[in-house]
N, C-alpha and C positions, 0 to 999 in steps of 0.2 A: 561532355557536359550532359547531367542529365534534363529531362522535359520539365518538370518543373523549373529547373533553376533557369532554363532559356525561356521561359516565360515568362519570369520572374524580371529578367533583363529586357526582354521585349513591353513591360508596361514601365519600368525605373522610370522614365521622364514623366511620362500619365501620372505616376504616385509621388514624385519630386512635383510635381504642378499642386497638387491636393495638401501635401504637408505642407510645403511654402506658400499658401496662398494667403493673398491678402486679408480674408476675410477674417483669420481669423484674429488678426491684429483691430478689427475692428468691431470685436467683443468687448469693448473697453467698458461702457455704460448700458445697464440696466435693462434701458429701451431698445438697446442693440440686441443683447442677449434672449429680452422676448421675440424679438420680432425675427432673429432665428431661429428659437425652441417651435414655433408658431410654422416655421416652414419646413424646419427638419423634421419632425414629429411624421410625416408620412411616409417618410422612411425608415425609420421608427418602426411603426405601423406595418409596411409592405413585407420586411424581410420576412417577418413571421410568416408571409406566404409562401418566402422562398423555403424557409425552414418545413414547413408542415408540408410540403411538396416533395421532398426529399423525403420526409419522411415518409408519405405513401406509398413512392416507389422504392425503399431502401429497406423498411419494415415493413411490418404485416398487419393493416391496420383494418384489415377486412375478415369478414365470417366465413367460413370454420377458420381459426387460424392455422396457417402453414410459416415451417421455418426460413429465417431468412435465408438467402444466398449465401449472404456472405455478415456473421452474425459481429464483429469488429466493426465494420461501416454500421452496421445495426446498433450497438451498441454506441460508438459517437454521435450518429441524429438523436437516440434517444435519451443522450447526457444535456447534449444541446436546448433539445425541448423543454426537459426535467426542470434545466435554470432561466430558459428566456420564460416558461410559463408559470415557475412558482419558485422563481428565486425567493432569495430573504429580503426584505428590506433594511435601511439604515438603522432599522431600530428592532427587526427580528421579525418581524411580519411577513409572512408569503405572501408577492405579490409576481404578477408577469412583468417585465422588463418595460414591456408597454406603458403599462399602470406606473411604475414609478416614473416614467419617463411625464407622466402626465401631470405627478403629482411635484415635480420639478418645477414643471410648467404651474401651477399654480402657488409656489413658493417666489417665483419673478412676477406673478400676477398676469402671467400670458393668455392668452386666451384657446380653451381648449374644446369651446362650444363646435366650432367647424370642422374640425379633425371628427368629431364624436359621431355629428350628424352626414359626413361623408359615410364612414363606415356603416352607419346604423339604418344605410338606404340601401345596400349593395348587400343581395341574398343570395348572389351566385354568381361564376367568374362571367357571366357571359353578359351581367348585366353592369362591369367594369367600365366598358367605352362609352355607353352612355351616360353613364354618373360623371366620369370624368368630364365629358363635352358638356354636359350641364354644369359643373361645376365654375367656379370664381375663382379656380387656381391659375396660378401664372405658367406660361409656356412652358418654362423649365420643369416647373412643376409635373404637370402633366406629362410631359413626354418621360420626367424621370419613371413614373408612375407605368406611365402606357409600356414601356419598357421589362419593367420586371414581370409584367403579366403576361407580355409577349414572349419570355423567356420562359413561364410556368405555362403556355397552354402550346410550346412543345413536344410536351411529355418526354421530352429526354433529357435523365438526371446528369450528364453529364455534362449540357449545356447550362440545368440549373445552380450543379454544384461551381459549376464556375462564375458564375452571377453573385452566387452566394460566397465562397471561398474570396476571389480576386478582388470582386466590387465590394462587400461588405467583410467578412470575417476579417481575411487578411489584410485588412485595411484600417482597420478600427481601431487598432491600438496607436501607430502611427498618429493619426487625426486627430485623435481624442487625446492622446497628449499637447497638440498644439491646445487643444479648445481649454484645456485643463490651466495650462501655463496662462494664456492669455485672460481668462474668464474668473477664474477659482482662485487668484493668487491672494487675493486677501480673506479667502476661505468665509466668503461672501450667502454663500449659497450651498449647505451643507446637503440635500436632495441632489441636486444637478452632480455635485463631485461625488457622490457616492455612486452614482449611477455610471458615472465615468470612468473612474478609479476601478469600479467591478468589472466594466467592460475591458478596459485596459489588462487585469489581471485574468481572466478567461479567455479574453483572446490572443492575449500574446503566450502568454503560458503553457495555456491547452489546445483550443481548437483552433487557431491558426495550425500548425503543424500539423494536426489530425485534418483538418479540414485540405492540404495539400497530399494528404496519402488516402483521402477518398478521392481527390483526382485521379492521383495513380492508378486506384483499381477501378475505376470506373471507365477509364481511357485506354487503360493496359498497354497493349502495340500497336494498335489503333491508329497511324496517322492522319488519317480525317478528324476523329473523334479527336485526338490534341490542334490539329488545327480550327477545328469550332470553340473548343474551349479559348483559344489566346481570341479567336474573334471575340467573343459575347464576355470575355475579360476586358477588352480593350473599349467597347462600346457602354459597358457598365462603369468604367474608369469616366471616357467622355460626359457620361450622363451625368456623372457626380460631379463634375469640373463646371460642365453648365448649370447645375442648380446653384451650386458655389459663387457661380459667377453670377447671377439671378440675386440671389439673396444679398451679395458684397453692394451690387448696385442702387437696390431695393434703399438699405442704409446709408450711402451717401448721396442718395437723393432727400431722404428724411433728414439727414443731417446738415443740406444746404439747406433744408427749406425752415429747418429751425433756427437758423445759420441769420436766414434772409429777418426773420422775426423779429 
């Protein structure tokens, strides 16, 4: 068996918890769907950290430039980048993944003012913990948050690329078809299913598999370096299962209390 695929098997229950989760049965209404655009959005948001981190260490994004290492790992961060920062929009527009993800958010009428003004306070990683502890987000939130930057101010790509690959890439397609069946079934919200429908299609297609053979060469025969990677896999799964479980809760507490009304 090779390292991938025993990794692969070492998170199956973590990624059987995340597909099957309740939450997503409880996209049913409008108010549901904002008030998770409204919480997912920072994750949204963060990966682009984990991406643009990779790519500093993977490419060459400094003066004089010098050639990659290894120009194949080179060449997938910089496909990656190319579509999360000027994909096309639904309708032909270049826009970053971000942006459409915002502009979804304002198609359910969610609210995008918080997400905006977190980012637009934070000039540097170092000034991260604080904005977070000032912040109005909820536990899960935060610690999802506190987590990925924990893993970006490492500086070792091969704990990022698995943050990135395990918690996000390789994951995405899975989710976002539950979120797709559940939420888009009456083709309700043509922004949200585009943005999902694309993520589905790039990540199951391409950069999930490319994103498991930058493991490979990053970890090589390394058994430390493959035993950090299933760690900071398994704890990026964790992260996502408690925000999951933060936000399912979040809704059926809105839902008795409209319930009670």
């Amino acid at each position: 068996m090779n390292r991938t695929t025993f990794i692969e098997q070492e998170l199956f229950e973590s990624r059987k918890r995340l597909t099957e989760h309740k939450l997503y049965h409880l996209l049913s209404e409008i108010d549901d769907i904002r008030l998770f655009m409204e919480k997912h959005v920072y994750a949204v948001w963060d990966f682009m950290s984990l991406l643009k981190a990779l790519q500093n260490h993977l490419t060459c994004t400094a003066l004089p430039w010098k050639p990659s290492k290894n120009p194949k790992i080179a060449r997938f961060i910089n496909e990656i980048v190319f579509g999360e920062e000027s994909d096309l929009n639904e309708v032909g527009i270049p826009k970053s993944h971000f942006q459409m993800y915002l502009d979804a958010m304002g198609e359910v009428q969610a609210d995008t003012s918080k997400i905006l003004a977190f980012i637009n306070q934070i000039k540097s990683l170092d000034q991260m913990e604080d904005a977070l502890h000032k912040s109005t987000l909820k536990i899960a939130e935060k610690e999802f948050l506190q987590f990925t930057f924990s893993v970006i101010k490492t500086d070792e790509p091969h704990k990022i690329a698995a943050a990135f690959t395990f918690g996000r890439e390789d994951l995405i397609p899975d989710m976002f078809i539950e979120i797709i069946n559940q939420a888009n079934e009456k083709n309700q919200f043509p922004k949200l299913k585009y943005y999902l429908e694309r993520h589905i299609e790039l990540d199951g297609d391409e950069h999930g598999p490319l994103s498991l053979e930058m493991i490979r060469e990053l970890c090589g025969e390394d058994d430390k370096k493959w035993s950090e990677v299933l760690e900071v896999a398994k704890l990026a799964l964790d992260k996502r299962i408690k925000l999951w479980d933060e936000i399912a809760h979040e809704i059926l507490e809105k839902n008795l209390a409209h319930s009670i009304l």
